[in-house]
C-alpha positions as CSV (number, residue, x, y, z in Angstrom):
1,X,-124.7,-148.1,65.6
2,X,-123.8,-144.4,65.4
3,X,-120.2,-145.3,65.7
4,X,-120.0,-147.5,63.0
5,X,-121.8,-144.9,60.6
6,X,-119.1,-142.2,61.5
7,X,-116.4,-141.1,59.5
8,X,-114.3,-142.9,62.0
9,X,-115.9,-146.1,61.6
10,X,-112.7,-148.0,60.7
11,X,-111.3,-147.1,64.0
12,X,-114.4,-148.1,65.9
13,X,-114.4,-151.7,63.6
14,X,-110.9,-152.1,64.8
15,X,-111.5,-151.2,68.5
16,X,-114.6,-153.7,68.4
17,X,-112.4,-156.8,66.9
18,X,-110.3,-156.2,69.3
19,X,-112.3,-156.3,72.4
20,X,-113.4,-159.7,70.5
21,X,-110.0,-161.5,70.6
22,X,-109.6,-160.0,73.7
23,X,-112.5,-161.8,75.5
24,X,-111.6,-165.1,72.6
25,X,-107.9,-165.1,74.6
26,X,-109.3,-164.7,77.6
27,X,-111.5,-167.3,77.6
28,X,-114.3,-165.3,78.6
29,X,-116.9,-166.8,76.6
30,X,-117.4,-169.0,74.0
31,X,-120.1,-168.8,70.9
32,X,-122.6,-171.5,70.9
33,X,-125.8,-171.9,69.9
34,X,-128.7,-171.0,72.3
35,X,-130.6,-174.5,73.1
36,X,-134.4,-174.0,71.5
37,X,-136.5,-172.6,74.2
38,X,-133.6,-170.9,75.8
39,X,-133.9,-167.0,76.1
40,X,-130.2,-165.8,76.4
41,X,-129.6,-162.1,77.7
42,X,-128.9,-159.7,75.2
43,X,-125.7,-157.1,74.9
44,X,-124.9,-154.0,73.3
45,X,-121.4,-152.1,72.7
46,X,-120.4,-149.3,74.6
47,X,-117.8,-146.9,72.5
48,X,-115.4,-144.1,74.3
49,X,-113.0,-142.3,73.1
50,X,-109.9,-141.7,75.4
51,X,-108.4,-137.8,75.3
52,X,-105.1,-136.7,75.6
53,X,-103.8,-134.0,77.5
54,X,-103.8,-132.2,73.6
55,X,-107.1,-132.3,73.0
56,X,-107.0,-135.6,70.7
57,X,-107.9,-138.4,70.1
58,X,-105.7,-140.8,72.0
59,X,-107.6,-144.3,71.3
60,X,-110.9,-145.8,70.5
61,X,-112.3,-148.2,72.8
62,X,-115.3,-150.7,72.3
63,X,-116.8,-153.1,74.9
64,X,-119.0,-155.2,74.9
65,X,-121.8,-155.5,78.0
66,X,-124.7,-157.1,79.0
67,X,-128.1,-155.1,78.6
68,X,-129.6,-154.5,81.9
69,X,-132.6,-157.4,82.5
70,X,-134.7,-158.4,85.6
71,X,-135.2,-161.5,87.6
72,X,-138.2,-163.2,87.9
């Protein structure tokens, strides 16, 4: 978590809450509990930073995706 080390890690923690209420609004998912036995697929965040036409830093985005996995 490079992003969260950085010296701009209070805008990366705010980015990342609120891709959070984002999907908690949406009703994208709800967290549970795995059932025992149950392997669940793991995710990761994925951090850009959005440019202006200045140069600067316009906003800090966070999402958070599904790592890649295979079927059996």
């Amino acid at each position: 978590m490079e992003a969260v080390l950085s010296r701009d890690s209070d805008k990366w923690l705010v980015a990342m809450q609120s891709e959070k209420d984002s999907m908690y609004a949406n009703k994208l998912w709800t967290l549970v509990d795995a059932p025992e036995g149950v392997n669940s697929i793991g995710c990761k965040w994925v951090f850009k930073k959005k440019i202006g036409v200045d140069g600067q830093v316009e906003t800090y985005k966070a999402k958070l995706v599904a790592k890649n996995f295979r079927q059996k």
